[in-house]
DONU-858455 format. One record per residue (C-alpha): residue number from 1; residue in three letters; x, y, z. Coordinates in Angstrom, 1 decimal, always signed. Example, Ala and Ser with C-alpha at 12.3 -4.5 7.8 and 13.67 -1.06 7.14 Angstrom:
% residues 2
SITE 1 ALA +12.3 -4.5 +7.8
SITE 2 SER +13.7 -1.1 +7.1
//
This chain:
% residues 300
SITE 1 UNK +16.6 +18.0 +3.0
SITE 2 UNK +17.8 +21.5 +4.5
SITE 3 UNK +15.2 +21.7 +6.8
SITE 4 UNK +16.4 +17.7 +8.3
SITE 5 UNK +19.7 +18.9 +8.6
SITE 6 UNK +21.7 +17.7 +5.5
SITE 7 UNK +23.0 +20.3 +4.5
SITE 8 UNK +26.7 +19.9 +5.8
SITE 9 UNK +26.7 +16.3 +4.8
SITE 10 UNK +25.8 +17.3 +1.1
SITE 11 UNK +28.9 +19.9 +1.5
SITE 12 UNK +30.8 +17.2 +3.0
SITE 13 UNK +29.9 +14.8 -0.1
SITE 14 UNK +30.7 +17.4 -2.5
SITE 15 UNK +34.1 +18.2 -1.0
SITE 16 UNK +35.3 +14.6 -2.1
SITE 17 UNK +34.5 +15.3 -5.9
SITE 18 UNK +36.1 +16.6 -9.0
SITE 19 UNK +36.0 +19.9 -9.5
SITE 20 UNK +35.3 +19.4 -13.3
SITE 21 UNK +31.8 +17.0 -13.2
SITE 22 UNK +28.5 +17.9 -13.9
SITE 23 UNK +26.2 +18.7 -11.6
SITE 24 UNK +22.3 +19.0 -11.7
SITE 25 UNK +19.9 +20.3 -9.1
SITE 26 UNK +16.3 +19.7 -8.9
SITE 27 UNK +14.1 +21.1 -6.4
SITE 28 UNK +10.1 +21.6 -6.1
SITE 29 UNK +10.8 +25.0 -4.6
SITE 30 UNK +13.4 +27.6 -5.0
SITE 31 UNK +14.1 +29.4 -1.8
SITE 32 UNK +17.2 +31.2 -1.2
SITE 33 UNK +18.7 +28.7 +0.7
SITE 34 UNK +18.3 +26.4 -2.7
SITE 35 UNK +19.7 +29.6 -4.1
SITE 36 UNK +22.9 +29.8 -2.2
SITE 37 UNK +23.2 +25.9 -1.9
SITE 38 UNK +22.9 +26.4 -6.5
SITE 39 UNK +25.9 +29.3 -6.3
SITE 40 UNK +28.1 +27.6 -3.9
SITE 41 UNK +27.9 +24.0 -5.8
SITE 42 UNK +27.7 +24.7 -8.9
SITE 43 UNK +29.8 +27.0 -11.6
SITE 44 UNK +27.4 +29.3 -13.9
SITE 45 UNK +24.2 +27.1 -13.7
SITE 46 UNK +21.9 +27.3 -15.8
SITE 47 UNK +17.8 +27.3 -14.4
SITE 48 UNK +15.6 +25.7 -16.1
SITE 49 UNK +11.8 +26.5 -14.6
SITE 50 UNK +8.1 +24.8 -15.3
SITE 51 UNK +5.2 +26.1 -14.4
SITE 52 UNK +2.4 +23.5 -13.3
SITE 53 UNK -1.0 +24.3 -13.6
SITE 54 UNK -3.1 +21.5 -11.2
SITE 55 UNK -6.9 +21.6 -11.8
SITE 56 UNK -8.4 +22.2 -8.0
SITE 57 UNK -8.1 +19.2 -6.2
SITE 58 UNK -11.4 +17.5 -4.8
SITE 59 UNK -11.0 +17.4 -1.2
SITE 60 UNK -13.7 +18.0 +1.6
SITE 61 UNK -12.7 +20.6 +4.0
SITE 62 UNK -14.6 +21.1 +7.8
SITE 63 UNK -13.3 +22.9 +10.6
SITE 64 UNK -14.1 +21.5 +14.0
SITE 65 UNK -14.6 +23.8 +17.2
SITE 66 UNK -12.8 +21.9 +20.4
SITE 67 UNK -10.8 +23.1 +23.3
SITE 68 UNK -7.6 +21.9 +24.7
SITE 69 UNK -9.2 +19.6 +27.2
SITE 70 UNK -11.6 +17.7 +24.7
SITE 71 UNK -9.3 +17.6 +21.8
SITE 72 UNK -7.9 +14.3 +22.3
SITE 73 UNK -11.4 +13.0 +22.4
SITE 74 UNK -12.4 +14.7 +19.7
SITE 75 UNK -9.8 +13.6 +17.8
SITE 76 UNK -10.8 +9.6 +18.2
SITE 77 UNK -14.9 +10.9 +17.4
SITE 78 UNK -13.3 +12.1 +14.1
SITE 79 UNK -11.0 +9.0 +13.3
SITE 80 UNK -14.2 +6.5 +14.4
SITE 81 UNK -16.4 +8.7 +12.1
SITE 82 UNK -14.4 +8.4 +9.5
SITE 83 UNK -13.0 +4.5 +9.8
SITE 84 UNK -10.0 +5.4 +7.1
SITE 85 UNK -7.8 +2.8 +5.7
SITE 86 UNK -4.8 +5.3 +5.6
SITE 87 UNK -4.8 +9.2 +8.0
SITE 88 UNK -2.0 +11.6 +8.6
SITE 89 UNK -2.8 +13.6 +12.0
SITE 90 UNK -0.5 +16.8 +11.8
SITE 91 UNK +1.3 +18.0 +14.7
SITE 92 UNK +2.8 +21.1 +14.7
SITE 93 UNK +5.6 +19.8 +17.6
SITE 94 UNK +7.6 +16.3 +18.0
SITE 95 UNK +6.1 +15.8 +21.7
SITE 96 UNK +2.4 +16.2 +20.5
SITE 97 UNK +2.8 +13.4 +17.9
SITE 98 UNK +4.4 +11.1 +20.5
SITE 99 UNK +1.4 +11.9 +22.9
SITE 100 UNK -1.0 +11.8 +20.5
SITE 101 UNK -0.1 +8.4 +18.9
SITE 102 UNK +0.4 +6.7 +22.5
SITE 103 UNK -3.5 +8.4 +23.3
SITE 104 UNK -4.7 +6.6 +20.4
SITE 105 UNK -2.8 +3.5 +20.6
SITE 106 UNK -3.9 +3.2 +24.5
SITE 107 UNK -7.8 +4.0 +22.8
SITE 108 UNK -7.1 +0.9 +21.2
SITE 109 UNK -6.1 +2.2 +17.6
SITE 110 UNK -3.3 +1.3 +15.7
SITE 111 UNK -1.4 +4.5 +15.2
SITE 112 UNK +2.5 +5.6 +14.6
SITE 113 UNK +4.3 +8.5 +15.4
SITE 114 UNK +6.7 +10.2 +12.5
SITE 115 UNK +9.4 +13.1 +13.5
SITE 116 UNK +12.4 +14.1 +13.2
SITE 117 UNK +13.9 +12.5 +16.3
SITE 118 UNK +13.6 +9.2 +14.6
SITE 119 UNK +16.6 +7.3 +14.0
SITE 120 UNK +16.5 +6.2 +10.1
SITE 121 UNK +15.8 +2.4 +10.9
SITE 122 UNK +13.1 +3.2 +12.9
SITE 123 UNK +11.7 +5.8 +10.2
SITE 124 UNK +12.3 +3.2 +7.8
SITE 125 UNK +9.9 +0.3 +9.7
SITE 126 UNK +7.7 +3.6 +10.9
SITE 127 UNK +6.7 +4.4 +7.0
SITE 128 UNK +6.9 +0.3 +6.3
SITE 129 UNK +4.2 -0.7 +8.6
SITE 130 UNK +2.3 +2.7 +7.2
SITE 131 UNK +2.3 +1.7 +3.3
SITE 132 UNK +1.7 -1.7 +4.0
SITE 133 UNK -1.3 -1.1 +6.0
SITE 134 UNK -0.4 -2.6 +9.2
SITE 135 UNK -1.1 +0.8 +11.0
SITE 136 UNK -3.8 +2.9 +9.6
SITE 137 UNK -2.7 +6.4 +11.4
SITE 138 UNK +0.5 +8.6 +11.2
SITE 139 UNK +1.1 +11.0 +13.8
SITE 140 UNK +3.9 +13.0 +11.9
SITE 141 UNK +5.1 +16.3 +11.8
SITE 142 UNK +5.6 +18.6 +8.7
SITE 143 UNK +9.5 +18.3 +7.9
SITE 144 UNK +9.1 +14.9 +8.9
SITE 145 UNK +6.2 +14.5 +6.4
SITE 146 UNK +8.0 +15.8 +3.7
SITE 147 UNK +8.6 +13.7 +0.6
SITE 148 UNK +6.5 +11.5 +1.2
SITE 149 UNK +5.2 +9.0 -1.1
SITE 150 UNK +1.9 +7.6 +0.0
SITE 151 UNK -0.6 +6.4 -2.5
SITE 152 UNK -4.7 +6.5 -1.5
SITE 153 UNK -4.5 +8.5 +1.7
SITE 154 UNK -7.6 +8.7 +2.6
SITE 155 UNK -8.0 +11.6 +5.2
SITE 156 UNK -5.9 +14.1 +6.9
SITE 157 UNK -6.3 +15.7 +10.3
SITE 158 UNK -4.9 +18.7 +11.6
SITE 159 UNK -4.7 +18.3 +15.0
SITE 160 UNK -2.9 +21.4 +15.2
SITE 161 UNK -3.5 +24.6 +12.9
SITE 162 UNK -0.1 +25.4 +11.2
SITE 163 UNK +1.3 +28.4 +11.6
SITE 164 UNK +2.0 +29.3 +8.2
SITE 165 UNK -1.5 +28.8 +5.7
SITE 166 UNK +0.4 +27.6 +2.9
SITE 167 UNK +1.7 +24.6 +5.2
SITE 168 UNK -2.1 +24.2 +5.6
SITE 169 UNK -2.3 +23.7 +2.0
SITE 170 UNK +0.4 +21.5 +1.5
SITE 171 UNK -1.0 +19.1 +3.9
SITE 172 UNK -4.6 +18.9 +2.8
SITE 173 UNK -2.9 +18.5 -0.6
SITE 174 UNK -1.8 +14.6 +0.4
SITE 175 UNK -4.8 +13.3 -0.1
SITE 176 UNK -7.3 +13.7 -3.0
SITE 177 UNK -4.6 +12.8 -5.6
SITE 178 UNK -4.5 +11.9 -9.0
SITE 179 UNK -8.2 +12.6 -9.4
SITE 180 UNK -9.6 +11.2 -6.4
SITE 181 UNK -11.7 +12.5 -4.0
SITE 182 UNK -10.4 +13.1 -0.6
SITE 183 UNK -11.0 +14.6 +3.1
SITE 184 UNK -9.4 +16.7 +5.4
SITE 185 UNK -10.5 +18.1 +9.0
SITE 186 UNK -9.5 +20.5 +11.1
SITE 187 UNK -10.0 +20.8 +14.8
SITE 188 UNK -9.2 +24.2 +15.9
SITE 189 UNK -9.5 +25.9 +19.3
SITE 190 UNK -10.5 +29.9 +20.2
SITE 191 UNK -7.6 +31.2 +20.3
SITE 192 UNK -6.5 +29.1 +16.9
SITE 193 UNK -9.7 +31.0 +15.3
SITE 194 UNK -7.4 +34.0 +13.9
SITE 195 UNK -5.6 +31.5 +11.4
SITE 196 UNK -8.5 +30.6 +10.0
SITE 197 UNK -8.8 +33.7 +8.1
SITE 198 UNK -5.5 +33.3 +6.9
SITE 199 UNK -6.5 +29.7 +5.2
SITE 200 UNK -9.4 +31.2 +3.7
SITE 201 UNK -7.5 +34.0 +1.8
SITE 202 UNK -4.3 +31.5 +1.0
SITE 203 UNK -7.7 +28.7 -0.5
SITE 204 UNK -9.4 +31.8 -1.8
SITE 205 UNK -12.6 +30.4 -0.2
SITE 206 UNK -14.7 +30.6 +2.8
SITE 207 UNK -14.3 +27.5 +5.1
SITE 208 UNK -17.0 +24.9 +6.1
SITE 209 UNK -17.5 +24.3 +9.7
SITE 210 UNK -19.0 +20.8 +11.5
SITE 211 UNK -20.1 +19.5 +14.6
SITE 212 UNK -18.2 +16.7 +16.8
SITE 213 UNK -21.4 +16.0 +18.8
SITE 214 UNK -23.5 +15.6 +15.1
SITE 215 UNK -21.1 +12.5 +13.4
SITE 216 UNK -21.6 +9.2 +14.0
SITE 217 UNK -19.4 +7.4 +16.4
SITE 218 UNK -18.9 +4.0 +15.1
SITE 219 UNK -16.9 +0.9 +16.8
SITE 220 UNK -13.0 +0.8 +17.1
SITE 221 UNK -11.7 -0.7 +13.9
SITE 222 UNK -8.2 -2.7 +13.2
SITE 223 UNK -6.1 -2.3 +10.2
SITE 224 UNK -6.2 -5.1 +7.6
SITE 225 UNK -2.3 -6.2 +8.2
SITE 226 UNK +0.3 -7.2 +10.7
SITE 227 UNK +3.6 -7.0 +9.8
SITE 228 UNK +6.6 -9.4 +9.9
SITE 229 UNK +10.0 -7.8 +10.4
SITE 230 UNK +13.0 -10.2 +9.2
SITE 231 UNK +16.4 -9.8 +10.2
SITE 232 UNK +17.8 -10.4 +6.2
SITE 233 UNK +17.7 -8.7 +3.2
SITE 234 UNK +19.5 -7.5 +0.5
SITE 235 UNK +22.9 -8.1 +1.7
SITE 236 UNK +21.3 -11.9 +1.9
SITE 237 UNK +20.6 -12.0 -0.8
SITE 238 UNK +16.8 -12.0 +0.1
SITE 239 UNK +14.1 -11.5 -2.4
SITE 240 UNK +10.4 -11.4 -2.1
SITE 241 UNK +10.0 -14.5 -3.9
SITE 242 UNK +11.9 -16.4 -1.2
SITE 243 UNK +9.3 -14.9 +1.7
SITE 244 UNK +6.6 -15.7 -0.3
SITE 245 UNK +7.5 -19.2 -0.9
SITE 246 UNK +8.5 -19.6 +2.9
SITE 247 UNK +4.9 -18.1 +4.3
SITE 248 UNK +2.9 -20.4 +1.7
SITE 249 UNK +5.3 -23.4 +2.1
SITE 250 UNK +2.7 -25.8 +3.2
SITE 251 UNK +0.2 -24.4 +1.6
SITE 252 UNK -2.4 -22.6 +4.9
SITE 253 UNK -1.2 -19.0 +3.4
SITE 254 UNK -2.5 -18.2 +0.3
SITE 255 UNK -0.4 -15.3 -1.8
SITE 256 UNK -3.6 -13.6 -1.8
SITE 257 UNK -3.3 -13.2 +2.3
SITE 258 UNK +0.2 -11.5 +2.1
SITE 259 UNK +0.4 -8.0 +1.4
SITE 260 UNK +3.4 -5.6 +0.4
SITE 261 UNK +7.0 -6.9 +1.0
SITE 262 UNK +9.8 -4.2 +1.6
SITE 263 UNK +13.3 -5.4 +1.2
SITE 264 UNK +16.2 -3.4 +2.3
SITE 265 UNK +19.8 -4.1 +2.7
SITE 266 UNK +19.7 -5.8 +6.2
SITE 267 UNK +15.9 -6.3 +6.8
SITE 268 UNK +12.6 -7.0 +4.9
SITE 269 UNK +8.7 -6.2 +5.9
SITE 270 UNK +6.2 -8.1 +4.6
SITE 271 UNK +2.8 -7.5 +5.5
SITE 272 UNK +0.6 -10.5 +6.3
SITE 273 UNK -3.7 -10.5 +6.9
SITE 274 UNK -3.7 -10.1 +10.5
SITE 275 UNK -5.5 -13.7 +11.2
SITE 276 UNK -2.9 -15.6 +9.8
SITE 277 UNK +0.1 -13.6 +11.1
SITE 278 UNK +0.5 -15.4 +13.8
SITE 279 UNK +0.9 -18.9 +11.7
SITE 280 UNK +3.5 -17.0 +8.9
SITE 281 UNK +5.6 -15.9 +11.7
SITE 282 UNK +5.5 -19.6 +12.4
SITE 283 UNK +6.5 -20.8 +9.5
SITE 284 UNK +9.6 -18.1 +8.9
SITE 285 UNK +10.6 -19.0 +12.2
SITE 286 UNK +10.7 -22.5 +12.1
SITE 287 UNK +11.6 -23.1 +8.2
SITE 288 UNK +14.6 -21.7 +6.3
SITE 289 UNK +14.9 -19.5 +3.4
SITE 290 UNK +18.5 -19.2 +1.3
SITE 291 UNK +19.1 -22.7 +2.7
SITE 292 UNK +19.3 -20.8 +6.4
SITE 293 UNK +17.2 -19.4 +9.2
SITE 294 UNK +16.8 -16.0 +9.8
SITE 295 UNK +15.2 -14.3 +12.9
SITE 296 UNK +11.7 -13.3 +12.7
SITE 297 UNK +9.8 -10.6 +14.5
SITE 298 UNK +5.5 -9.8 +14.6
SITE 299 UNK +5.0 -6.3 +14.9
SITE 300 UNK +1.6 -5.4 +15.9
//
């Protein structure tokens, strides 16, 4: 949340309450900006601290040699190699993810781009058509990445090596959760080489390398989904019994072709198998739900 910027808006917030209340932090991390933020807030605090001991996650690590004019094709070998239902490519800047999500996307993937110079409703439909599996690639940045939620990533790119090799760590670490088994790939060019040695002492193991010319290159592939945005939600009074029953209304949908439905306050997300997307926006359009019609849009 520092690192976004919120930092004056929590002072802001805090400025409009009590000063007798109770207050309680809680925070992955303690750096001394957590620190000062703790002092300034809060009136003798006390810190209570756990210590986490996390069994060595199992997660395939290869480092691929590529240069600065063959990394965006490298990049789609690795992503057809692979054919992942869910991958975060890390970019180190906000212009590389744009450029590197509109490559793929032109390439004929289906791939979004997550930073910082997102608006919040387009973060929120970004990370909707993500978790629903209408787009099976996020171009993000770190602090954009942060706090993330994602369950079953599959694989994880670094397109670019972080500068820091804990940062390295911390993005690998997004897949291969909860006991399962995941993949991470680096492409790296020369004069990236040096950081290398860095990851090694921060994993406390020597690094695998691969060949891009060695993997198999299969066919472009299309996510499962395609998502419907419509203009209603919670302030509607919207739930998603009410899209369910308007998609499956005459009975060509079956519940079992619709995927994740995400209702906010003013718009809801529901992800639909991709053939039949075509005939639920259809049916949303043309039918009613809360006895009224509400404006539908297919986002593919």
């Amino acid at each position: 949340m520092l690192d976004m910027g919120f930092l004056d808006d929590i002072k802001q917030i805090i400025s409009h309450m009590p000063r007798d209340r109770q207050t309680m932090l809680f925070s992955a991390t303690y750096p001394d900006e957590i620190g000062f933020l703790s002092r300034t807030i809060m009136r003798n605090p006390k810190t209570v601290s756990v210590e986490h001991h996390e069994e060595k996650p199992n997660i395939t690590q290869t480092f691929y040699k590529t240069s600065e004019s063959e990394k965006d094709a490298d990049l789609l070998k690795l992503l057809l190699h692979h054919q992942a239902t869910s991958t975060i490519i890390f970019c180190n800047m906000k212009i590389t993810c744009d450029e590197g999500s509109g490559y793929l996307n032109d390439m004929g993937l289906y791939a979004l781009a997550l930073h910082g110079d997102l608006e919040q409703r387009e973060r929120t439909e970004v990370l909707a058509l993500f978790s629903n599996g209408s787009a099976s690639i996020l171009v993000a940045t770190d602090v954009a990445a942060r706090g993330l939620d994602i369950k079953d990533l599959d694989l994880v790119v670094n397109y670019e090596i972080p500068n820091q090799s804990e940062v390295y760590v911390h993005r690998i670490g997004r897949t291969g959760r909860a006991g399962k088994s995941g993949t991470a790939d680096t492409l790296y060019t020369p004069r990236e080489a040096s950081k290398i040695e860095d990851i090694e002492a921060e994993i406390g193991e020597g690094v695998d390398y691969g060949y891009i010319d060695k993997l198999k290159h299969n066919d472009l592939y299309s996510p499962k989904y395609t998502t419907l945005r419509i203009d209603g939600g919670k302030k509607d009074k919207l739930r998603p019994g009410d899209i369910v029953g308007a998609i499956t209304s005459d009975k060509t949908i079956k519940g079992d072709e619709i995927g994740n439905i995400n209702v906010t306050a003013i718009r809801s997300y529901v992800a639909v198998e991709r053939a039949k997307a075509k005939m639920a926006f259809n049916l949303i359009r043309d039918g009613k739900m809360k006895g009224r019609k509400f404006r539908v849009h297919l986002l593919d």
